[in-house]
C-alpha positions in Angstrom: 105.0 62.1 90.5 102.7 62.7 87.4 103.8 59.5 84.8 102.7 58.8 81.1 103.5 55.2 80.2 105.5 55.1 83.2 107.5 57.9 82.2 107.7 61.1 84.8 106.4 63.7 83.7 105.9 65.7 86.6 109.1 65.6 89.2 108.8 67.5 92.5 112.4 69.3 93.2 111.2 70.1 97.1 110.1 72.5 99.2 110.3 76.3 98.7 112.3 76.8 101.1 115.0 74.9 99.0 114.4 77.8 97.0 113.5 80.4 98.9 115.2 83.1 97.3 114.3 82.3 94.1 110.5 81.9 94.7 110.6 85.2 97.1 111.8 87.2 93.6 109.5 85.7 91.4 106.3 86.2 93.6 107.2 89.6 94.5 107.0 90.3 90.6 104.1 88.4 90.2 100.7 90.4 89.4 98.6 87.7 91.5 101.2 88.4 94.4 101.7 92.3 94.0 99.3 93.3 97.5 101.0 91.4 99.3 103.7 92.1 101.8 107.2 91.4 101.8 106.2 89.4 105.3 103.5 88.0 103.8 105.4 86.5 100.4 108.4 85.1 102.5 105.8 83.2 104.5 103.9 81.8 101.6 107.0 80.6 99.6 108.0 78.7 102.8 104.3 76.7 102.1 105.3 75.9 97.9 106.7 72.7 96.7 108.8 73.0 93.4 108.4 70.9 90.3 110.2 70.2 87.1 107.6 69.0 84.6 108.9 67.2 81.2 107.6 68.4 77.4 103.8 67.3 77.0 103.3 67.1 80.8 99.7 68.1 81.3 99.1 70.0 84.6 95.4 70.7 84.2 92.6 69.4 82.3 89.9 72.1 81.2 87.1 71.6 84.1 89.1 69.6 86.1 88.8 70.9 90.3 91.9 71.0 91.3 93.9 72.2 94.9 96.6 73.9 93.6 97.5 77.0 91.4 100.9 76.3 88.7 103.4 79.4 89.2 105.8 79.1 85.8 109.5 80.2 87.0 111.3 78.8 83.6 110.7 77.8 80.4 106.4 77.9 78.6 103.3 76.4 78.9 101.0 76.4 76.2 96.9 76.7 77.1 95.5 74.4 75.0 91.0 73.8 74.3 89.4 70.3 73.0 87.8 71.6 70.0 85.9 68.3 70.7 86.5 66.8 67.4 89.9 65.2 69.0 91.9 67.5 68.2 93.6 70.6 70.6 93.3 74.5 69.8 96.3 76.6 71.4 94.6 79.5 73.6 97.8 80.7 74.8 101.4 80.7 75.9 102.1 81.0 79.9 105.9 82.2 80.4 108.3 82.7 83.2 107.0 84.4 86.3 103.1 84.2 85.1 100.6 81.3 87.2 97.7 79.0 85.5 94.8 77.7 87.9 94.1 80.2 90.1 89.8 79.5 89.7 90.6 76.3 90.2 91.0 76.9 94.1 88.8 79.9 93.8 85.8 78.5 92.6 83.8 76.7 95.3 82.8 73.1 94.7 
């Protein structure tokens, strides 16, 4: 569990096969997902853990290497750049059924 101050941020739910269904729908309409086979996406969401992640949970830093890609199933993410002066520049919003991280387990150490 990802805390703040001792306060979780980041709660894992449990395994995708909790939510099987739910994860099998939303990677079949997922663009990162769409060559793969029906076979091939029930598989995979048996290998996903689910999260709940609180407001202001951070789930990547920019060049942070990291073993996992973030699929968003409710609610938004917002992208955000250091514009190195302390301050954060919104890039972007990430909403339902859209995934953040993917070059972080694509790009080779």
């Amino acid at each position: 569990m990802i805390t703040q101050n001792e306060q979780p941020l980041l709660e894992e739910l449990g395994f995708g096969e909790n939510f099987k269904d739910e994860i099998i729908e939303m990677l079949d309409s997922t663009q990162m997902f769409s060559d793969f086979s029906g076979e091939d996406i029930n598989l995979l969401s048996e290998y996903l853990h689910a999260y709940s992640a609180k407001e202001g949970a951070v789930l990547y830093h920019e060049g942070e290497r990291s073993d996992h890609v973030c699929i968003l199933v409710i609610g938004k993410l917002e992208v955000l750049k250091s514009t190195g002066d302390g301050e954060n520049k919104k890039l972007a919003d990430v909403r339902s059924g859209k995934s953040i991280g993917e070059m972080s387990i694509i790009d080779v150490y």
